[in-house]
C-alpha atoms as an extended CHARMM CRD file, in Angstrom:
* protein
*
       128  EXT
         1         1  UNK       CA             -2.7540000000       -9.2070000000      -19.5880000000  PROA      1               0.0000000000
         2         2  UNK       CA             -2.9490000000      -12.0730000000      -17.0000000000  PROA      2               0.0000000000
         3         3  UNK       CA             -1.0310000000      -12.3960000000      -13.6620000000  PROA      3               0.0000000000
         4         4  UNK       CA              2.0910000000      -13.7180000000      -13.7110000000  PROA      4               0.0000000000
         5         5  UNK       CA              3.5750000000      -15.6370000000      -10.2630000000  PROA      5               0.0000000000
         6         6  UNK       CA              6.3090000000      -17.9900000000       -9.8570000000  PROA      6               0.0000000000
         7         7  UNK       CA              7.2590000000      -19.2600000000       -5.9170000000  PROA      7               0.0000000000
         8         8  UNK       CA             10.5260000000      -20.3790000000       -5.7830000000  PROA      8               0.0000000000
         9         9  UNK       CA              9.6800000000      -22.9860000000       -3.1530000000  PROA      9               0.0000000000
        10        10  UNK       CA             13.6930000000      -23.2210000000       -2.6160000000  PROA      10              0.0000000000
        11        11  UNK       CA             13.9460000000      -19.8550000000       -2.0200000000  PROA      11              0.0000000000
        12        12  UNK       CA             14.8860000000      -18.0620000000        1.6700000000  PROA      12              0.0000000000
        13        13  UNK       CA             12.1760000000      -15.7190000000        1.2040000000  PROA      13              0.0000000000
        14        14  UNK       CA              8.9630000000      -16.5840000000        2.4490000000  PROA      14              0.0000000000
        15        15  UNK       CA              6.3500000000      -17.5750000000       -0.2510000000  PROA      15              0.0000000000
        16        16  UNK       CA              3.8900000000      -14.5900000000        1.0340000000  PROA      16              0.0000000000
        17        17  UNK       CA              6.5390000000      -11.9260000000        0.5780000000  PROA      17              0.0000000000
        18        18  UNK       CA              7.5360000000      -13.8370000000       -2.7930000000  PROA      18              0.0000000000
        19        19  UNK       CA              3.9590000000      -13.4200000000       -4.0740000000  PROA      19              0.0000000000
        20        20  UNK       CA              3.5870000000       -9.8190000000       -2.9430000000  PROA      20              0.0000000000
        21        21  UNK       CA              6.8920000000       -8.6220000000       -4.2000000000  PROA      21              0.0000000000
        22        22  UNK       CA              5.6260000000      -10.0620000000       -7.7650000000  PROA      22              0.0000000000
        23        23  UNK       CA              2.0810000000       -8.0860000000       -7.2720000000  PROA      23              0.0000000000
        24        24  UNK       CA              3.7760000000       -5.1190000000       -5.8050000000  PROA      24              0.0000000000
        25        25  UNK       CA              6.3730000000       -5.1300000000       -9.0380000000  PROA      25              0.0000000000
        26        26  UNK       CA              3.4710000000       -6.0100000000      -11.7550000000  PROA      26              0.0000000000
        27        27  UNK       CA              1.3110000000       -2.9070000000      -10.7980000000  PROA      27              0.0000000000
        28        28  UNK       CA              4.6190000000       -0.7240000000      -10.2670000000  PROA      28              0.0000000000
        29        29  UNK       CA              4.9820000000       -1.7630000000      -14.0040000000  PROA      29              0.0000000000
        30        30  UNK       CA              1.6500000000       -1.6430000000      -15.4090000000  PROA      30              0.0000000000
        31        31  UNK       CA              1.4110000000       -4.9390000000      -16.1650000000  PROA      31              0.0000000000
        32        32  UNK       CA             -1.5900000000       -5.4090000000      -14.2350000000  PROA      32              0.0000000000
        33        33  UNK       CA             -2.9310000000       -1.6060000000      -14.7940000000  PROA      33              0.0000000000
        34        34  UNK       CA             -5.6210000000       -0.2190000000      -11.5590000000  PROA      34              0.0000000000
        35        35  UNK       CA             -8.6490000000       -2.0920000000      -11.7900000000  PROA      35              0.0000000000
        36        36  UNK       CA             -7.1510000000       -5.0990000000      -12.6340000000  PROA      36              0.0000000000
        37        37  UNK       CA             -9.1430000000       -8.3040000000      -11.0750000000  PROA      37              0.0000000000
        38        38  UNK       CA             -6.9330000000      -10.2300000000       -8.7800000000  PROA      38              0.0000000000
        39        39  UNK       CA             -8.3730000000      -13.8500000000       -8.1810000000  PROA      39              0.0000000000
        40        40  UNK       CA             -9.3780000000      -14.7950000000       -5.2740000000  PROA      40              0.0000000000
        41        41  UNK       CA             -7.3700000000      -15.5850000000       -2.2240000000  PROA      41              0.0000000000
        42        42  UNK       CA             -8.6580000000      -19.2850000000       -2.5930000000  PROA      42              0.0000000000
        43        43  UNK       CA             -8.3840000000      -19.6350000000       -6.3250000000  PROA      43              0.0000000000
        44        44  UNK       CA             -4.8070000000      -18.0060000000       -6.4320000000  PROA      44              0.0000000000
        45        45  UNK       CA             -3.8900000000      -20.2440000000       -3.8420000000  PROA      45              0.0000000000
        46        46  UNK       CA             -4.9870000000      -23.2010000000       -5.5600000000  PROA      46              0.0000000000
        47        47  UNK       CA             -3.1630000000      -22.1680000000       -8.7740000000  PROA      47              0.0000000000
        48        48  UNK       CA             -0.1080000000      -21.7580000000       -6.7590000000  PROA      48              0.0000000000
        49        49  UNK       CA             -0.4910000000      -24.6280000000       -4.5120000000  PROA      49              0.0000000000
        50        50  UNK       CA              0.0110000000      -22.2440000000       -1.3030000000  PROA      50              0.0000000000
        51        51  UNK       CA             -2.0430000000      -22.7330000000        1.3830000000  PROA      51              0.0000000000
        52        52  UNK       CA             -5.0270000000      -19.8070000000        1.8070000000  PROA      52              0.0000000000
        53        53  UNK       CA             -3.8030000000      -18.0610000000        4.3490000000  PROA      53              0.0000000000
        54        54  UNK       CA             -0.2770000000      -17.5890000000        2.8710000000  PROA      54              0.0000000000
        55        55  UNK       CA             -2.1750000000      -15.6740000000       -0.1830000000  PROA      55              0.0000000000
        56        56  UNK       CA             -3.9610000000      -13.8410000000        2.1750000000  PROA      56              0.0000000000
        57        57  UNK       CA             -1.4080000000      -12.4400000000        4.3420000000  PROA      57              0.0000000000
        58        58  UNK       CA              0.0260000000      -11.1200000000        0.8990000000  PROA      58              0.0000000000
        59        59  UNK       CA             -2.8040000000       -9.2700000000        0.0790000000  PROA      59              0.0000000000
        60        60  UNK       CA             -3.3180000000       -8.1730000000        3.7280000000  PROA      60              0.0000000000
        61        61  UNK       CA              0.2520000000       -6.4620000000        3.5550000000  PROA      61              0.0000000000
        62        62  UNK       CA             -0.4830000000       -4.7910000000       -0.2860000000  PROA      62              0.0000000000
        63        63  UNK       CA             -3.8620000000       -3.8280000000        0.9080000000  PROA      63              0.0000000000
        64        64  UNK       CA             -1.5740000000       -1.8420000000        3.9150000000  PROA      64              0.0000000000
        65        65  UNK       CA              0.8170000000       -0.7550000000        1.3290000000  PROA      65              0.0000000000
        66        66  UNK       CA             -2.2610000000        0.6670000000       -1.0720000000  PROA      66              0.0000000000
        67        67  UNK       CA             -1.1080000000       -1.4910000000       -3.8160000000  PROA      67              0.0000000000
        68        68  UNK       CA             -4.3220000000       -3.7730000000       -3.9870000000  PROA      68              0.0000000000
        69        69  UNK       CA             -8.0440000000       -2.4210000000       -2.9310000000  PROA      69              0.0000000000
        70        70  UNK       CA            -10.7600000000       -4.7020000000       -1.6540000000  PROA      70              0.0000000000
        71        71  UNK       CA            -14.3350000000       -4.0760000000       -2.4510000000  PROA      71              0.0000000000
        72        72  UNK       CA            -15.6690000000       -6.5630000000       -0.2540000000  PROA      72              0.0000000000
        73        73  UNK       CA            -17.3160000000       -9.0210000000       -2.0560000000  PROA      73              0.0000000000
        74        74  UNK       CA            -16.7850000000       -7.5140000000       -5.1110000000  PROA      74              0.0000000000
        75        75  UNK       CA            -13.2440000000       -8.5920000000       -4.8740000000  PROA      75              0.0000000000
        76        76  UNK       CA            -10.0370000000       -7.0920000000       -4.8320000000  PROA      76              0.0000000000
        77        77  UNK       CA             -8.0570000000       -5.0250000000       -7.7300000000  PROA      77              0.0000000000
        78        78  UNK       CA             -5.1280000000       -3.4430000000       -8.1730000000  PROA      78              0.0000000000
        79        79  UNK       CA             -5.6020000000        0.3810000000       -6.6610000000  PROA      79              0.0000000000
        80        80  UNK       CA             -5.3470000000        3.3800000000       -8.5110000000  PROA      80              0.0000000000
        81        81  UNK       CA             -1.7130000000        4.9280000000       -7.6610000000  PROA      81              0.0000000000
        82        82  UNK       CA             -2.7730000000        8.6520000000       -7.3040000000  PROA      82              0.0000000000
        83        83  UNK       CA             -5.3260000000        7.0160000000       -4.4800000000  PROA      83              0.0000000000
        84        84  UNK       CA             -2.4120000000        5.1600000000       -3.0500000000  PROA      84              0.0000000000
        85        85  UNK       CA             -0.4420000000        8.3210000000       -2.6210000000  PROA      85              0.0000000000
        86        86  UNK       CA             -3.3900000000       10.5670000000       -1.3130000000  PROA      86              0.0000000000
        87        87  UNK       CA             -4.5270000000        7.9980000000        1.1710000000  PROA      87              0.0000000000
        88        88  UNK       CA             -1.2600000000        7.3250000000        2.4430000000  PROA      88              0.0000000000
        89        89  UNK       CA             -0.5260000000       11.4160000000        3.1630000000  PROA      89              0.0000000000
        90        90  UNK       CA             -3.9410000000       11.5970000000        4.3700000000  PROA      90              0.0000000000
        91        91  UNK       CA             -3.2470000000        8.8760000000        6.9950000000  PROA      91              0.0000000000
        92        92  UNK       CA              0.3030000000       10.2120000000        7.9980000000  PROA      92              0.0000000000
        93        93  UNK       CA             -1.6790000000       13.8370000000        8.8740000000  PROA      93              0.0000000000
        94        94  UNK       CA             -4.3050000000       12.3120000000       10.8380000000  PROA      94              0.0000000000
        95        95  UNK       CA             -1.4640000000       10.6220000000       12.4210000000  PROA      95              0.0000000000
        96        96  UNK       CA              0.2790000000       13.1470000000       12.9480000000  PROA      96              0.0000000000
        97        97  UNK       CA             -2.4550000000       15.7750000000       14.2890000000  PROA      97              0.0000000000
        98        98  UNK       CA             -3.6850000000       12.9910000000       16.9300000000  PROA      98              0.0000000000
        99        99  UNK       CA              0.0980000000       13.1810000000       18.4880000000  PROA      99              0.0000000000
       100       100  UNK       CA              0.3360000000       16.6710000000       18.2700000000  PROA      100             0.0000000000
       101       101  UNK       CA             -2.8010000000       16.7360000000       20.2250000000  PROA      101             0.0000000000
       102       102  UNK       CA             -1.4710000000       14.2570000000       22.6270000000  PROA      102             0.0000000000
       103       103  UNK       CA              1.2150000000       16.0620000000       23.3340000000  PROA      103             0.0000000000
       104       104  UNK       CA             -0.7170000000       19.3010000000       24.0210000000  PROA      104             0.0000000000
       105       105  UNK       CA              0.2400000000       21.3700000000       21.2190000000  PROA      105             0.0000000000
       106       106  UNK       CA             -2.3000000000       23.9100000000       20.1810000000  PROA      106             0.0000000000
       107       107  UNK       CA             -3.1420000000       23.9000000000       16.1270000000  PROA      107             0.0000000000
       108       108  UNK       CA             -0.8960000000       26.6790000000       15.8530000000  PROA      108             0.0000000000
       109       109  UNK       CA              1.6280000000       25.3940000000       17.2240000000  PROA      109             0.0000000000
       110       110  UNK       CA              1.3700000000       21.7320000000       15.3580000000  PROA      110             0.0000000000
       111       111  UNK       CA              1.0040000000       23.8960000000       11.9090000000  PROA      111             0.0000000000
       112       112  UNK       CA              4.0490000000       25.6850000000       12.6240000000  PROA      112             0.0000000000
       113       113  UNK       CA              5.6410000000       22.4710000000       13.2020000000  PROA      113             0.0000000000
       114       114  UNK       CA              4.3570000000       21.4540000000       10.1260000000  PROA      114             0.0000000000
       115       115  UNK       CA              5.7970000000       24.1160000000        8.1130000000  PROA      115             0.0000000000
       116       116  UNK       CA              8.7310000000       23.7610000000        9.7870000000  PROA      116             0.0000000000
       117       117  UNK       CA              9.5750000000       20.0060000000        8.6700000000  PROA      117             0.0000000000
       118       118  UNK       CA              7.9330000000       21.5690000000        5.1000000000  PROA      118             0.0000000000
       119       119  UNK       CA             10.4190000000       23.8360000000        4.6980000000  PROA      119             0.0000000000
       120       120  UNK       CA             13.4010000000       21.3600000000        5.9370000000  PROA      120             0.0000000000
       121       121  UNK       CA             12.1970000000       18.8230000000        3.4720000000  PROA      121             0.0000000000
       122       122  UNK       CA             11.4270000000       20.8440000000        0.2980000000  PROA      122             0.0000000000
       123       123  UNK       CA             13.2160000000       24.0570000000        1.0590000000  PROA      123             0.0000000000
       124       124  UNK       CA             12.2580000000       27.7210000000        1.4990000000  PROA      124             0.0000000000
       125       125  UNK       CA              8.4950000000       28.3920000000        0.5830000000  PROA      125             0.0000000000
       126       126  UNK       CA              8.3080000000       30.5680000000       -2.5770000000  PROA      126             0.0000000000
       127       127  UNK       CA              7.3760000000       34.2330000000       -1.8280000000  PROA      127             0.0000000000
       128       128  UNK       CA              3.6670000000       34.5530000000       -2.5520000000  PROA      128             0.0000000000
């Protein structure tokens, strides 16, 4: 399994979204399974004759996205999807609970509102 990247250096798209729609797609796929070694933002640039900080910005935005996980100097790897998807709900509560507080609701007020968008979303909760 290697990583496979080709810029179309004629393209409209801009080389960093190029590069991180072919990460993005690979891991998607399983081609480069979680824990998969990316190279580094210098070395990939080099391969791909972009300039360092167009590699980086890529990674910056699938680090965001929760494709791609750095581990500081122990470089960066493709992230474990159920990690991706807990991290990202995680986020969008504490996001959530800081406005809710900012707007003065009480907690049982922001849980009914909670349950509330719940319900609109998934439907009726089952009868327990």
């Amino acid at each position: 399994m290697s990583l496979r990247i080709a810029i179309d250096s004629t393209s409209a798209t801009a080389p960093y979204e190029q590069l991180r729609a072919h990460i993005a797609e690979q891991a998607s796929a399983g081609t480069l399974p979680a824990g998969y070694r990316l190279p580094t933002v210098r070395g990939l640039a080099g391969e791909l004759g972009l300039a360092a900080n167009t590699v980086a910005k890529a990674y910056r935005v699938l680090e965001t996205d929760g494709v791609i996980e750095t581990r500081g100097r122990g470089g960066t790897f493709i992230a474990a999807e159920g990690g991706r998807v807990e991290r990202e709900a995680a986020t969008a509560a504490q996001e959530y609970a800081a406005r809710a507080h900012r707007l003065g609701l009480d907690r049982v007020d922001a849980l009914a509102a909670v349950r509330e968008a719940l319900r609109a979303v998934y439907g009726e909760e089952p009868v327990r």
